[in-house]
N, C-alpha and C positions, 0 to 999 in steps of 0.2 A: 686110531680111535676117532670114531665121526661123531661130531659136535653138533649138537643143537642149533638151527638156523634163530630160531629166534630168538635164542638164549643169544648165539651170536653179535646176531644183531644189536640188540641190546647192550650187549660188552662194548663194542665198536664203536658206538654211539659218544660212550662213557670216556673211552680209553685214549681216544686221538687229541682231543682237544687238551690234555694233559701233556703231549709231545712238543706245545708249541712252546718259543722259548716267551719267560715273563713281556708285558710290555706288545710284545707283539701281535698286529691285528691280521688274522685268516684273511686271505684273499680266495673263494670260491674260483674264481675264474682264472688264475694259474695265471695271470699277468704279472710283469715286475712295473711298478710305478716311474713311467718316463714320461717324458715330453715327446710329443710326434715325430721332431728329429735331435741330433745330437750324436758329441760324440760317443762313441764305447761309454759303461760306466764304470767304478772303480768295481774292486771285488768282493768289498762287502756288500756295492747295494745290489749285487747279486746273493749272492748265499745271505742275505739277511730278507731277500724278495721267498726264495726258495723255503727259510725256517715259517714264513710267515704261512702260505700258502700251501705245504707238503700235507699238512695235520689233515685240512679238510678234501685235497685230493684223494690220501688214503680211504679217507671214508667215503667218501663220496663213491669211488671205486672198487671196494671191499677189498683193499689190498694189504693184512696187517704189517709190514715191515718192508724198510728201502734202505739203499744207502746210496751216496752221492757226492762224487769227486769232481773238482774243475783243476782244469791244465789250461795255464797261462804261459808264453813262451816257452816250450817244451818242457815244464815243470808243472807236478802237483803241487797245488797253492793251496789247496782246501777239500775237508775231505767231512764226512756228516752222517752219521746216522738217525734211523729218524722209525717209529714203532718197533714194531713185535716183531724176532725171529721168531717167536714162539708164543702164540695165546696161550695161557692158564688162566682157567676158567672152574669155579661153582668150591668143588673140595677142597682148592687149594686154601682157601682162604676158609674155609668150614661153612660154608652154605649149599645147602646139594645141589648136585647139575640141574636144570631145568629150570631154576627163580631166578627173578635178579638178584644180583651177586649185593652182599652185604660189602662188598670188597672185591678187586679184582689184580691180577699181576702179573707178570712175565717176562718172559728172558729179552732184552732190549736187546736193538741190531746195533751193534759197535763197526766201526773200522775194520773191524778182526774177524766180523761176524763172515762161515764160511756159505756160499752160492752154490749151487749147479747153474754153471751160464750156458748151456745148450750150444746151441751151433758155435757161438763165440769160442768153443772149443778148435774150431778150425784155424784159428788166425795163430794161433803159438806152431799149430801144426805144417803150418805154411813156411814158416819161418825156419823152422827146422829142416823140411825139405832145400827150403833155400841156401841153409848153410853146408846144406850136404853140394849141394851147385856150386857154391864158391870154394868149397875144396878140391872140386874135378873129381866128385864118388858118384856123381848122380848128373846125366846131361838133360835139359828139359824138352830136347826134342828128339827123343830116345823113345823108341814105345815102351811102355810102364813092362810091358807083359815079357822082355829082355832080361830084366832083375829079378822077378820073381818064380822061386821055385816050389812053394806049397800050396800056391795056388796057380791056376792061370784065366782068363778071361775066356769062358765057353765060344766054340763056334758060332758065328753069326751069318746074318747077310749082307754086311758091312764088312769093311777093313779092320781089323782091329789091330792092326801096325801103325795105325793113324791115330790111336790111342796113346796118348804120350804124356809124358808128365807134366807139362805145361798147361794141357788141357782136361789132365783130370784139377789143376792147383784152380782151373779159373770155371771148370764148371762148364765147358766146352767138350766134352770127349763123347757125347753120345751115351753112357751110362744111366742106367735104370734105376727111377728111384724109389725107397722104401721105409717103409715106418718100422722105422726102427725100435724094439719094443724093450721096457727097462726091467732091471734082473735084482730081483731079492737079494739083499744084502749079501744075506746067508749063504744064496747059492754058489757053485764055483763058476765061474765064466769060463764059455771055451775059445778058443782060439780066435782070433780074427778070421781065419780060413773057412772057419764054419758058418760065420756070416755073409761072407761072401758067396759060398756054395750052397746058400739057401739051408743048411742043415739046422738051424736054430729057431726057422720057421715063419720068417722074415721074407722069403722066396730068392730067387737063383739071381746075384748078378751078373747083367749081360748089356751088351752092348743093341742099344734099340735105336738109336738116332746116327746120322751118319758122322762122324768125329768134324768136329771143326765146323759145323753146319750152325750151329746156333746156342744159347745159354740153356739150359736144363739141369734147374737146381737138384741137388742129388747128395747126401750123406755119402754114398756110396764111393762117389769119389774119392773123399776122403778116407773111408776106410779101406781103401786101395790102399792109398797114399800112406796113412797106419803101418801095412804092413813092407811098405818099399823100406818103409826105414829099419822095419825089423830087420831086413834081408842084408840091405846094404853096411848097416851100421852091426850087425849081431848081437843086436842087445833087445833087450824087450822097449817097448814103444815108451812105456812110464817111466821106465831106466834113464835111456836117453833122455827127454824131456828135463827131467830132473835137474840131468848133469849135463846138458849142454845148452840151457833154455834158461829152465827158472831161476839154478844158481846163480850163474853170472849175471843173471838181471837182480839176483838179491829177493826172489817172488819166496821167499820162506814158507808162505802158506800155502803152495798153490800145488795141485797134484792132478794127474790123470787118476781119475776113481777115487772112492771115498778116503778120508782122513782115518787115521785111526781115532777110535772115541767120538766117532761122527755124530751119535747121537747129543755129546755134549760138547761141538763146536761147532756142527751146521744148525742155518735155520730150518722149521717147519716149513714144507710145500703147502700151499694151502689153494682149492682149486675155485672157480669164477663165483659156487655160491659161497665160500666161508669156510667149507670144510678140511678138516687139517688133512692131508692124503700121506701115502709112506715113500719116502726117500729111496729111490731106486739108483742104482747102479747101473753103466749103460758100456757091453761089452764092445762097443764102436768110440773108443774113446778118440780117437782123435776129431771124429764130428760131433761128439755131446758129450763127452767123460770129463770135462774139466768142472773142476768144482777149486773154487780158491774166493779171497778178500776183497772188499773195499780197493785196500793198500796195496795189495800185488797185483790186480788190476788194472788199477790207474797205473803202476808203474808199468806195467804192460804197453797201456796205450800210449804214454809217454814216450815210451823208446823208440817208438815209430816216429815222433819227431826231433829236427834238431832243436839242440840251446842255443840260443845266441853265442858266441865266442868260447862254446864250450863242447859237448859231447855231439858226435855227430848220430845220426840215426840209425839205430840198428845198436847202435852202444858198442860196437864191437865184435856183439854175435853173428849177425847176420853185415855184411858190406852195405855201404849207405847205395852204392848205385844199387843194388840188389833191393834194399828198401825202397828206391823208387818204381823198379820196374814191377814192385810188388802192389805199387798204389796210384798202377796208372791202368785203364781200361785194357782189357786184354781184347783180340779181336772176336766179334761176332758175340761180346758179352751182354750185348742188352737185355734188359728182362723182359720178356713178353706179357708178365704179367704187370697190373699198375702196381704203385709201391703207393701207401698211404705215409711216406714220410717226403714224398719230392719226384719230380718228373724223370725220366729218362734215366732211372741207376743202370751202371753197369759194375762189372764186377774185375779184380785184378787177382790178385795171388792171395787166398785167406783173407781179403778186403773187398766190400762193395763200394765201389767210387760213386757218390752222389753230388750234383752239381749243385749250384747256388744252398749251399746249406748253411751258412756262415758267417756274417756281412758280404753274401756275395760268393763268396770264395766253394771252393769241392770239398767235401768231406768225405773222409777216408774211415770206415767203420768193420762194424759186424751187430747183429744182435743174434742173440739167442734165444731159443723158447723152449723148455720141458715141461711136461708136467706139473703144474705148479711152481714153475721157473718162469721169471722174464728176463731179459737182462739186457743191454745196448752202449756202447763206447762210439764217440765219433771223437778223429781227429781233424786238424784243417792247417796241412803241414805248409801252406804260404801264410799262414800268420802264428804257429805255433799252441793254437787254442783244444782243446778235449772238452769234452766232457766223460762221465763214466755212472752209469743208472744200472742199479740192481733193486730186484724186488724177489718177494717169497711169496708171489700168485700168480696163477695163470690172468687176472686181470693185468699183468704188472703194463701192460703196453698202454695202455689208455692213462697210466700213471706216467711213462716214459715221455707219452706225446704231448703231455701238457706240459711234461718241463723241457722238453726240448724246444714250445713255444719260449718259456719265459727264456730261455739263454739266447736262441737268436735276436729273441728282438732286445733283450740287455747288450748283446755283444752290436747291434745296429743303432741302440739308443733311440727307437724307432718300433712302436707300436702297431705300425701298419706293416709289418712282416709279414710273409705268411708263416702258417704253422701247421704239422702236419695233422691229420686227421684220427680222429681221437675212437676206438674200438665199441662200435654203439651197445655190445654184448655186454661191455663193463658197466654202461649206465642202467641197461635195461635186466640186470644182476640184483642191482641195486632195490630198483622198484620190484620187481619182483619179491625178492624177501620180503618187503614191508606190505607190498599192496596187493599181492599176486599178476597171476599170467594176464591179468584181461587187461589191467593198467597196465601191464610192461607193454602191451598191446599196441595200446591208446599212446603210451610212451613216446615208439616206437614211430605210427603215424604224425605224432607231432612234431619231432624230431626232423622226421625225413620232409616236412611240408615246412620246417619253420628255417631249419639250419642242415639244409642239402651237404653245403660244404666244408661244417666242422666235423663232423662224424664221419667214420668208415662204415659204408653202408654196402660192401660187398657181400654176396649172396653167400658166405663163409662163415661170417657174423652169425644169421638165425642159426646156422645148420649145427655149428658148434656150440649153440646156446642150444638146440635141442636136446643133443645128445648129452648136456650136462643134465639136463633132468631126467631125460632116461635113466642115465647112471645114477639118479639120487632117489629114481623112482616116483618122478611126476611122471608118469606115462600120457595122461589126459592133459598136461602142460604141454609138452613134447610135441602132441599131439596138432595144438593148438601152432606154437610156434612154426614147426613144420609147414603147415598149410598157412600161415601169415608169407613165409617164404617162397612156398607155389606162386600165391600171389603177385608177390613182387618178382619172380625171376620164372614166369610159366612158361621160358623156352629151354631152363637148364633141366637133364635130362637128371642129374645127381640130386634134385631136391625131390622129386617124384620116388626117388628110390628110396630116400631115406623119410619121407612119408609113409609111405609105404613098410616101413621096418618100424614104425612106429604104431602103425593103425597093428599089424601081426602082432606086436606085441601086448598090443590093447583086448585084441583076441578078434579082431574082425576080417575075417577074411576075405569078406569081399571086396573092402575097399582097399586094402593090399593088392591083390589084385591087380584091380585098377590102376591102381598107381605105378605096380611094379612094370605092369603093360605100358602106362604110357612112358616111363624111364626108357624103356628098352623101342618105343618109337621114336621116340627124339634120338638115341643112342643104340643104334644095333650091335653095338661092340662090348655094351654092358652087359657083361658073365656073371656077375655078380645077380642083376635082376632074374637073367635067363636060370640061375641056378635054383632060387629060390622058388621061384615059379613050377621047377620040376619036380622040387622037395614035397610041393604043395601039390602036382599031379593036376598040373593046370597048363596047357599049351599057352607057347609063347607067342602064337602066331595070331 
């Protein structure tokens, strides 16, 4: 059901400032109240910085619902939830949709309340491979394409014997990557094989990059990796998981694919303007299919570190050496793209290694992102610290990265931290609902001229802000946003195209066109322009 933006608006306005607890004063700026140095602080005047400041983050970033664990010496010490799994809004309360609400209510996010944590699916998955490693069923530098029998890895121009299981775990194997796309509750999902073999519509994986050559993030990987364990182990991927994963960690809520009675134990996806979207199922589950709690979460990231005098890492499932070699840089991991949460990440087994994140110290994580999903866990196993952030919107990262400021610099006692940079799409969401496109505009410019380096201002930001109006049917917004980004990025060959898919949709032909010509001059490899251009009976030349 899609909701009323202003009507929205107006509810969010109402409803957050109700979340914060008595007594306590909003801090807009996501800071915890320190002195410039000092030691660590205790753990309330964290989680009481966090109750203070969450309320008007949410709003400020239209994100209705979070929830939020801290890990102190290899232990969850505090855990919080904080708005809406679920807006209800206008009839619930007897006032019709479209006014302000005489009244408004909804489902709160508890502890319990269940996520799709997207990519973050890969790190249980990793784990699982790895215990298949320390029993001698699975060797990591084995080519993958050995073990598998219902699929195999298509002919290439590369080695694909150099394709091994180590280098699909760290995102090194040269594998092609795909948008993965989510599946109706209702529908039946087929096989993992079929996603691999392009049969589901996704396209064909293959090996494009030479193995071992460099990082190239990819799902694919992992739905490789999905199905090795099918093979190795004979059990279905969710089976395993279950019984060799979640139970022994005690993760009771946590599953590959939906819960039963999902609609009455997950939250609402709700996408960057407000609107509530449908909870999709994702037949790649061990790269997006987890969906689980607060509380199984946290105990998730926990287990990747030790207790002081007590349990060691990995808890028994996986071997502690095995937990380390999982959350140390693997070779040739570096990301070539920038990371707006810290310099230099590279990547280990189902964890991205990121340096100074912590007083100092590497932090050992994952985040995930679907539809309507955000979600992020960092450990930092030389001092035993976590954190663990969920949210129910595609804004939820601009919510993530202001609290990922207040914990470093709580955990440094130390306000001149840095902290990472915050999703300028969720601020310019924002004004846009209230003010329209021309102020998110205006925003936008002031932003990038006033505060260069609190904001993520990658040329991703507008592209992904267009296409949320197209899908909601601002075409003339879209429009607008699109060509703010030619602006600022007129050498990338991918804004020209998706200009261009926006002017076609407006119905102007000509300057499509235009645009899609000059995508495919910056970019001769763009098929995508060149295709459209033929539909249109226009040379590309």
């Amino acid at each position: 059901m899609r909701i009323s933006l202003l009507w929205l608006h107006f509810f969010l306005l109402a409803m957050f400032p109700a979340a914060s607890t008595k007594g306590q004063t909003a801090k807009p700026s996501g800071e915890p109240s320190s002195t410039a140095t000092g030691k660590p602080k205790d753990t309330h005047s964290f989680t009481s910085t966090v109750d203070a400041v969450t309320p008007n983050l949410l709003r400020e970033y239209v994100v209705p619902g979070a929830a939020v664990a801290l890990i102190q010496k290899g232990r969850v010490v505090w855990m919080h939830g904080y708005g809406f799994a679920n807006v209800a809004l206008g009839s619930v309360c007897g006032s019709p949709v479209g006014r302000f609400p005489a009244c408004n209510s909804g489902i709160r996010v508890t502890t319990e309340t269940v996520f799709n944590v997207g990519s973050i699916s890969k790190s249980p998955t990793a784990w699982a491979v790895m215990q298949l490693v320390d029993q001698g069923k699975v060797d990591l530098d084995r080519p993958v394409d050995s073990y598998l029998k219902r699929w195999h890895l298509p002919a290439s121009s590369f080695d694909n014997s150099q394709v091994t299981v180590r280098r699909l775990l760290s995102h090194t194997s040269g594998i092609s990557n795909h948008d993965f796309h989510g599946w109706d509750p209702e529908s039946p999902l087929p096989p993992i094989e079929d996603s691999l073999s392009g049969k589901t519509g996704t396209g064909e994986v293959r090996v494009e990059a030479a193995p071992g050559s460099g990082f190239h993030y990819s799902g694919a990987n992992y739905a490789i990796l999905q199905l090795l364990i099918e093979e190795v182990s004979g059990e279905r991927f969710q089976d395993y998981m279950r019984a060799n994963i979640f139970r022994p960690l005690q993760m009771s809520n946590s599953q590959y694919g939906l819960p039963s009675k999902f609609q009455q134990v997950m939250a609402t996806p709700y996408d960057g303007l407000g609107n509530a979207i449908p909870i999709l199922r994702y037949n790649e589950l061990s790269a997006a299919g987890l969906t689980t709690t607060l509380r199984d979460l946290a105990k998730f990231a926990a287990a990747g570190l030790r207790v002081p005098a007590g349990k060691a890492a990995g808890r028994g499932v996986v071997k502690e050496q095995s937990i380390a070699q999982m959350q140390s840089p693997a070779p040739n991991s570096q990301w070539a793209d920038r990371d707006p949460l810290g310099p230099e990440p590279q990547y280990g087994f189902g964890y991205t290694v990121r340096p100074a994140q912590f007083v100092g110290k590497v932090g050992i994580g994952h985040g995930g992102s679907n539809s309507g999903w955000e979600s992020f866990y960092q450990i930092v196993p030389s001092t035993g610290d976590g954190i663990v952030i969920m949210t129910n919107s595609s804004n939820g990262g601009a919510f993530i990265a202001s609290l990922l400021c207040s914990w470093r610099r709580w955990g440094a006692g130390n306000t001149q931290v840095g902290c990472p940079n915050i999703d300028i799409r969720a601020v310019l969401y924002g004004t846009y609902r209230s003010k329209g496109v021309k102020e998110a505009i205006a925003r936008y410019r002031e932003l990038r001229r006033n505060a260069p380096d609190k904001y993520d201002f990658d040329v991703l930001q507008l592209n992904s802000m267009g296409y949320e109006l197209l899908r909601n049917g601002d075409t003339k917004g879209a429009v607008e946003i699109f060509r703010l980004n030619v602006e600022q990025f007129h050498t990338d060959a991918n804004v020209y195209d998706s200009l261009g898919e926006a002017y076609l949709k407006q119905g102007d032909k000509a300057l499509a066109v235009e645009n899609y010509k000059k995508s495919l001059d910056l970019n001769p490899q763009n098929e995508n322009a060149r295709d459209v251009l033929k539909k249109l009976e226009v040379s590309s030349q």
